[in-house]
C-alpha positions in Angstrom: 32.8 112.6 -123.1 36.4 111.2 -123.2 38.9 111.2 -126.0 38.3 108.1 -126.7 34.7 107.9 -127.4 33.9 111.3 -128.7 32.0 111.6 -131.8 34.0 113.7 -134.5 32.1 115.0 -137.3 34.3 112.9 -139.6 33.1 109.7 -137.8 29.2 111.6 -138.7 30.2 111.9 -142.0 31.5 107.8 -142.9 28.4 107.2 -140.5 25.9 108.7 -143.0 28.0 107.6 -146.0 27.3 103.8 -144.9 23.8 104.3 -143.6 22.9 105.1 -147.6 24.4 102.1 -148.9 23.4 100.0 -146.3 19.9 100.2 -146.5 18.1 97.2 -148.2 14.6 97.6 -149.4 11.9 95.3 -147.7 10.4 94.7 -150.4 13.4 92.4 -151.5 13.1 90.4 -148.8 9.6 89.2 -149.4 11.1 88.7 -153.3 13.8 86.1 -152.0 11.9 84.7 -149.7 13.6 85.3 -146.6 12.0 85.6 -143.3 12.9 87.9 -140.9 14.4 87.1 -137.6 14.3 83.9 -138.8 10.4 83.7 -138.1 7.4 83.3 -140.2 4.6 85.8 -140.3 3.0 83.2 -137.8 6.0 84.2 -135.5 6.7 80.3 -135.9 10.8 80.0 -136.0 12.9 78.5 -139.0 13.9 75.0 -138.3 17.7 74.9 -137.4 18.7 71.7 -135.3 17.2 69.1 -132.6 17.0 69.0 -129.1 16.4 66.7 -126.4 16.9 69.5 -123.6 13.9 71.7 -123.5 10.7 71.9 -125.1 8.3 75.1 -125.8 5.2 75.0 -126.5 2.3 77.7 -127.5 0.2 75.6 -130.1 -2.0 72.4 -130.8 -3.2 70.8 -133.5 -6.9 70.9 -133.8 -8.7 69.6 -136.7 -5.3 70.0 -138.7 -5.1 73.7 -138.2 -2.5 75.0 -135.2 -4.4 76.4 -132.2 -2.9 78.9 -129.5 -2.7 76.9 -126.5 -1.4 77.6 -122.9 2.4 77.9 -123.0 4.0 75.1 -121.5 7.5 74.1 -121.1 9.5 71.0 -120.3 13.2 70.4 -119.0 14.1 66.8 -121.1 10.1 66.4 -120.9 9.1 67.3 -117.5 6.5 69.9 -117.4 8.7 72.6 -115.5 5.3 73.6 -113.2 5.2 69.7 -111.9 9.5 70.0 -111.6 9.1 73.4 -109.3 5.9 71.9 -107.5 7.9 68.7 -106.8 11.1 70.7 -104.7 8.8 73.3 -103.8 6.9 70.8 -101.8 9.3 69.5 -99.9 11.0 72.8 -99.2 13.9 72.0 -101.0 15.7 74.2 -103.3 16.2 73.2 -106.8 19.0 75.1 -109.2 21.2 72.0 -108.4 18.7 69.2 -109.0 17.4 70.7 -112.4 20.8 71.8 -113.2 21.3 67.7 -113.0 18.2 67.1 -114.9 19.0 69.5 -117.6 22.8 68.2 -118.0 22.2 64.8 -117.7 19.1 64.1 -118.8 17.6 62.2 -115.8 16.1 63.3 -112.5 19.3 62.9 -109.8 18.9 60.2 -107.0 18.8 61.3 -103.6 22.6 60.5 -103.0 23.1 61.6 -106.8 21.9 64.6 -105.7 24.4 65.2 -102.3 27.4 64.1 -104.3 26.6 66.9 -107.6 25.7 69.3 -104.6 29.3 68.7 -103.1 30.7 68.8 -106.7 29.4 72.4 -107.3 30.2 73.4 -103.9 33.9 72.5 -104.4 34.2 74.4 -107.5 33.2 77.9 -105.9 35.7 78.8 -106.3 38.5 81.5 -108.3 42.3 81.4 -108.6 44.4 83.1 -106.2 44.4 86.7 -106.8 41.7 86.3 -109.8 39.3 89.2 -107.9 42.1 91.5 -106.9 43.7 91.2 -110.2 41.0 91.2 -113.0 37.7 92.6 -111.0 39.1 94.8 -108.6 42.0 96.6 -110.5 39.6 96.5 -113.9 35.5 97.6 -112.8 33.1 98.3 -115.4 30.0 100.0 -115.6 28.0 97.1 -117.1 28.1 93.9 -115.4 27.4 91.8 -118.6 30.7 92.6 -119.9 32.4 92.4 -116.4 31.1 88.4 -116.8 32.6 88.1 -120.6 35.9 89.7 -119.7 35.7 87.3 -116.6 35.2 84.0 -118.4 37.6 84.9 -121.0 40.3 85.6 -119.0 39.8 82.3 -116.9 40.7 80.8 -120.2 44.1 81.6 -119.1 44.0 79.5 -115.8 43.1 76.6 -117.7 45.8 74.0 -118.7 43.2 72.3 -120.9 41.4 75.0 -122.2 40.9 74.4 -126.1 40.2 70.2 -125.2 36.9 70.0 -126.4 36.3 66.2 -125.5 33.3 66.2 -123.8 34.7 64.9 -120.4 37.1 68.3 -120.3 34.1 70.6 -121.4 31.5 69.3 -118.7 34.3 70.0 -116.1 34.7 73.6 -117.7 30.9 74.3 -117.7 30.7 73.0 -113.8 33.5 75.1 -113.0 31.8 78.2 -114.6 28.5 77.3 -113.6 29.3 77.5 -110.0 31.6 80.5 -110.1 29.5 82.6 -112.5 27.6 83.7 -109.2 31.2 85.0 -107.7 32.1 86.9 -110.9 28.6 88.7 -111.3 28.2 90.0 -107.6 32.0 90.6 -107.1 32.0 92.7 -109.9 29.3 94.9 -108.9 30.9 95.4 -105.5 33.8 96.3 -107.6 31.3 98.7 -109.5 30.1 99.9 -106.3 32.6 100.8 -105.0 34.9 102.5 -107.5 32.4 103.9 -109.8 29.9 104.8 -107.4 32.0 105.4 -104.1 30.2 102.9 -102.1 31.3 100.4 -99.4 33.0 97.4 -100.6 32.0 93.8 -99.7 33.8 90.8 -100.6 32.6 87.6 -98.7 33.4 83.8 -99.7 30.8 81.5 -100.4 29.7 78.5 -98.5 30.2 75.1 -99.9 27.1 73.6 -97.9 24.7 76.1 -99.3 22.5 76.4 -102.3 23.5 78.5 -105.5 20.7 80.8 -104.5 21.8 81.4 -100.8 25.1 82.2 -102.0 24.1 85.2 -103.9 22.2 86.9 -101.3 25.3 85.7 -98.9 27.8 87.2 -101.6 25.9 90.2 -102.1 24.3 91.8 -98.7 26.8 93.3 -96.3 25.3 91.4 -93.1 25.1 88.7 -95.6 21.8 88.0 -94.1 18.5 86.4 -96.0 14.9 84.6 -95.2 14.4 81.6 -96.3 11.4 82.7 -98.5 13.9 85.1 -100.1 16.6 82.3 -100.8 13.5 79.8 -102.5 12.1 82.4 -104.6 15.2 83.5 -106.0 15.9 79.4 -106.1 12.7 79.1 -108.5 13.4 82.1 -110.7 17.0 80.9 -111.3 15.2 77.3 -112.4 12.9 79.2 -114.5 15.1 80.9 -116.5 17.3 77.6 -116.7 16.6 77.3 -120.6 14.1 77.9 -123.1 14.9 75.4 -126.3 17.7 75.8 -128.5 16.1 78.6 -130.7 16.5 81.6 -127.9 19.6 84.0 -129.4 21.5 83.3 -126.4 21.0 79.4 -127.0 21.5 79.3 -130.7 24.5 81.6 -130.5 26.0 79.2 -128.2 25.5 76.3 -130.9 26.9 78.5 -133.7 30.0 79.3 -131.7 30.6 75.6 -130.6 30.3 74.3 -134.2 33.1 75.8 -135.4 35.3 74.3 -132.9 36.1 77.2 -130.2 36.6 76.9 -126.4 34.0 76.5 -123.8 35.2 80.1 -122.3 34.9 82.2 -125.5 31.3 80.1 -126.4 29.9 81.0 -123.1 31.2 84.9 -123.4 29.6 84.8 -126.7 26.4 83.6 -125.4 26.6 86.6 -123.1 27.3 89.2 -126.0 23.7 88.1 -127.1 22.0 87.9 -123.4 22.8 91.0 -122.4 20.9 92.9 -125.3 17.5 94.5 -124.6 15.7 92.6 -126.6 16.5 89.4 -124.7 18.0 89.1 -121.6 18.2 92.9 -120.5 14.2 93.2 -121.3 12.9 93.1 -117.5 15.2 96.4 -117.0 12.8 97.8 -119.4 10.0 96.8 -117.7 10.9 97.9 -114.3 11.9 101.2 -115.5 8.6 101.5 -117.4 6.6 100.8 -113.8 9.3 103.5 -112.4 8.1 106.2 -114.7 4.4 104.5 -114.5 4.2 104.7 -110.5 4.8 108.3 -111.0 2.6 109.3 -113.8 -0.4 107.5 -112.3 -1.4 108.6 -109.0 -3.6 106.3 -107.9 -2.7 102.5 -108.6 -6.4 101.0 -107.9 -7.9 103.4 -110.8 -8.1 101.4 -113.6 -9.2 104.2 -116.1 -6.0 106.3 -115.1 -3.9 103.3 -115.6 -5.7 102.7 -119.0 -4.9 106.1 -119.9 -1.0 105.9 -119.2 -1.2 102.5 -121.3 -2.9 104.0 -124.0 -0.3 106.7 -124.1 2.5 103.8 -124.3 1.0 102.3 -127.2 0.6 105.9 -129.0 4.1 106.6 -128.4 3.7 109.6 -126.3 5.3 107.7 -122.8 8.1 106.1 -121.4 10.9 105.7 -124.5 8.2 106.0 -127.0 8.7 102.9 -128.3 4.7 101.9 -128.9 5.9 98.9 -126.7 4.3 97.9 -123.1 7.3 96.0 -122.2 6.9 92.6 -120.8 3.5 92.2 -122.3 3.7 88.8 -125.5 6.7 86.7 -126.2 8.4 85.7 -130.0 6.8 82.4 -129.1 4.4 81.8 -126.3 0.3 83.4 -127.1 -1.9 82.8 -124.7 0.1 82.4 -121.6 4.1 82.6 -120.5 4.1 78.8 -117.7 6.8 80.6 -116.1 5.1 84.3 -115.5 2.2 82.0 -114.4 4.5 80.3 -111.5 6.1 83.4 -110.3 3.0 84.9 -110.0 2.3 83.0 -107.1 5.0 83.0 -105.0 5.6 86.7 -105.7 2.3 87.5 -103.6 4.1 85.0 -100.6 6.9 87.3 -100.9 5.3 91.0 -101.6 3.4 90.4 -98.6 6.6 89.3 -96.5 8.6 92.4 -98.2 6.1 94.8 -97.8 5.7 95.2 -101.6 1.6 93.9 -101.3 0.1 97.3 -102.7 2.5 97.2 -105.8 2.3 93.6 -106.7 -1.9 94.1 -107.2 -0.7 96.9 -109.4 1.5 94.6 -111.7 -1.3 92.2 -111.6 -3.8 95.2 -112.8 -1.4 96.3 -115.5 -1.4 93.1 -116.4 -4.2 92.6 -117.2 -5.7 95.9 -118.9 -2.3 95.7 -121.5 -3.9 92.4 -122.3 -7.0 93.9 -123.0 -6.0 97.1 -124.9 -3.2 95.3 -126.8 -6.2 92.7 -127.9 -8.4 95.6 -128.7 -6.2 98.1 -130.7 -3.7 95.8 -132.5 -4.1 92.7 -134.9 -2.5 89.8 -132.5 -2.3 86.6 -134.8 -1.3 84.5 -131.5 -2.4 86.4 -128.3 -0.6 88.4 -126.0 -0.2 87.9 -122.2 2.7 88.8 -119.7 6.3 87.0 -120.0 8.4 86.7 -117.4 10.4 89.7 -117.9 7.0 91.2 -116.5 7.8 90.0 -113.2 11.2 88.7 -112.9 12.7 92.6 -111.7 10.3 93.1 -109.9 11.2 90.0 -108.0 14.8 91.6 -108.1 13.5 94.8 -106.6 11.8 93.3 -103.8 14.8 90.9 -102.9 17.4 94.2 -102.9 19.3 93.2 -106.0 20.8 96.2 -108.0 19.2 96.8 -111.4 22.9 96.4 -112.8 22.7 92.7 -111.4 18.9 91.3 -113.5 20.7 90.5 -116.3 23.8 88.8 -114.5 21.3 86.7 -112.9 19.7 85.3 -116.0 22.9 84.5 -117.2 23.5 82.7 -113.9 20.6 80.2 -114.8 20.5 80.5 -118.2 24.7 79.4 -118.0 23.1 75.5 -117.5 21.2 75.3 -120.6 24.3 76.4 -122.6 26.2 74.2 -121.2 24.1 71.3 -121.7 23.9 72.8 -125.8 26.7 73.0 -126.1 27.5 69.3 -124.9 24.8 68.6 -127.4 26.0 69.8 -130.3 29.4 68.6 -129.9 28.4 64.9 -129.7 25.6 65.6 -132.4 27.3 67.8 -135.0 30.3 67.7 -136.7 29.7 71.0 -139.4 30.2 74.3 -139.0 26.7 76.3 -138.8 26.6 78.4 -141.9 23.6 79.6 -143.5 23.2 81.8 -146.7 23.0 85.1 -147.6 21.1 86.1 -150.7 24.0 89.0 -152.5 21.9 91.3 -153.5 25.1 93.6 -154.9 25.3 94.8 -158.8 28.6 94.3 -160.4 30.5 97.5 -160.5 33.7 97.7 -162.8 37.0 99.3 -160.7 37.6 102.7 -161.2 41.1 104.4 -161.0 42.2 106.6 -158.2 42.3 109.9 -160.6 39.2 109.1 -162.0 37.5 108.7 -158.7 34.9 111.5 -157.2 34.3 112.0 -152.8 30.5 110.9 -154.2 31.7 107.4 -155.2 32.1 104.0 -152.6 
């Protein structure tokens, strides 16, 4: 451990020092009413804004009382499994034309469509020097931050960084929603290579190709990719697009804009929040649970041995012993994640293409014995079923992208629905988000220096 980050027993001492005093009974917070997390006991979330982008749904109404229904979600009311069938269909790829649909609230014309295409295209782009100067000469270890420091330092290039007219922020959030692709996979090469003491690969994108092509063109040396690669990866970028306003990433993007800041330090905020575990990083914690999984169970068609290393999950006795079977129920959906249920699909196409055929039925095994053992041995007030962190890295793993990149890449999609929140809440709010904290502090009278014992705050 470095200078800087080693742990002195003085640092200990403040640390135990503030973890008494900073402890506040649960109890109170059932005494004032507040809910945790900002969620109900029903996992239903507080009420903070409106939105016309994207709607999620887990519940219906039945006879006045609020069912568990099949998740389903909507990009400005399109049902995002009829949006993905449409392109799908026709074998074209669709990050662009949602990205349209979700911006601009309307389905793009065909020659809507080529123009914003071309608009994108000519904005992949970085300023002169940018890679050598801020991702080559400064790598990091965690691509996340690589993307903050990224976008905040492109903050500098822009003469019209702080206009927050709207005209001046959609430019900003095209700008950064085509180059985002650029700064994640340039700065892993940069991690690559001077961290890990790998080859280096820097190509340029192509103007003429789609977001999705580019990254497997920006990231593979021979910069090679099959065209069932290119539209799965297309469809997982759409389906992690947005997810309503009340995601952490979403909401921290709407508390950031209110208060008046720049486009560049909303999205790097936005980031701070993706890159935690318990929201964009969660599919790294499910593919290094099927890591430690593939091992412990030797045979992946035996469904009592599997049961076994599940049951030894929810005990606590595997993995990070957590009690969690990662990528099994979701803060909102109950009986069914829409998106898991469409990648499903096409992951077979491409596990069978890859290679990856025996693994993908074990997914789909695990799958479905966590439902059943989660259903059995814990009270679920909403149902449980896989999210798409259950099969988004392992759609990474098959397409040869690094584990450092799954996070970069939700960010990547999930980049649109900020911007289009952000637009949103500019042209709808004018107030600063501030909610309240109940004090829960006694008075305390000041004491005098002399007077004062180590045992006293």
């Amino acid at each position: 451990m470095n200078e800087y980050s080693a742990m002195t027993p003085e640092i200990q001492r403040l640390a135990a020092i503030s973890m008494e005093h900073g402890q506040i009974p649960a109890g109170l917070y059932d005494t004032y009413h507040v809910l945790r997390g900002l969620r109900d006991m029903n996992g239903k979330g507080v009420l903070a804004g409106l939105t016309d982008i994207s709607t999620v749904t887990s519940s219906k109404m039945v006879d006045g009382k609020s069912v568990p229904c099949d998740g389903e979600l909507r990009y400005r009311g399109y049902n995002i499994k009829d949006l993905v069938h449409g392109f799908a269909k026709e074998e074209r790829f669709g990050f662009e034309e949602t990205a349209f649909l979700i911006l601009f609230g309307r389905l793009p014309a065909k020659e809507e469509l080529i123009q914003f295409q071309e608009l994108l295209g000519s904005y992949r782009t970085l300023p002169t020097n940018f890679v050598r100067d801020v991702i080559m000469k400064a790598p990091g270890k965690d691509m996340m931050n690589t993307l903050q420091r990224g976008i905040l330092t492109l903050y500098s290039y822009d003469d019209m960084a702080d206009n927050t007219q709207v005209d001046n922020v959609l430019r900003q959030c095209l700008q950064l929603i085509s180059t985002m692709p650029m700064l994640a996979v340039y700065g892993y090469q940069a991690y690559n290579h001077y961290i890990e003491g790998k080859s280096f690969y820097i190509h340029s994108p192509k103007k003429e190709l789609s977001t999705a092509e580019n990254i497997l063109r920006l990231l593979r040396p021979d910069k090679k990719y099959t065209k069932l690669e290119a539209r799965i990866l297309d469809i997982a970028l759409v389906l992690h697009m947005d997810h309503g306003g009340g995601n952490n990433s979403t909401f921290t993007n709407h508390v950031v804009t209110s208060s008046g800041t720049d486009t560049y330090s909303a999205m790097a905020a936005s980031l701070s929040s993706l890159k935690g575990p318990k929201h964009g990083g969660a599919n790294l914690k499910v593919v290094h649970m099927f890591d430690e999984m593939k091992e412990e169970v030797k045979d992946w068609t035996d469904e009592e041995e599997i049961k076994k290393y599940l049951l030894k999950l929810l005990n606590k006795e595997a993995f990070d012993r957590s009690g969690l079977i990662y990528g099994m129920g979701h803060a909102v959906y109950s009986i069914s994640d829409p998106r898991a249920q469409i990648f499903k699909g096409y992951l077979d196409h491409l596990a069978r293409e890859e290679g990856y055929a025996e693994e993908y039925e074990f997914y789909v095994r695990v799958e479905r014995l966590a439902t059943e053992l989660i259903q059995s041995r814990r009270k679920i007030y909403k149902g449980v079923s896989a999210n798409i962190d259950f099969y988004s890295g392992f759609m990474y793993r098959m397409l040869g992208l690094p584990d450092e990149l799954f996070t970069p890449m939700f960010a990547t999609a999930r980049i649109v629905g900020w911007s289009a929140h952000r637009i949103e809440e500019l042209m709808n709010c004018d107030k600063i988000i501030r909610p309240a904290y109940q004090s829960i502090a006694a008075e305390r009278e000041y004491v005098q220096m002399e007077n004062r014992k180590p045992s006293d705050d």
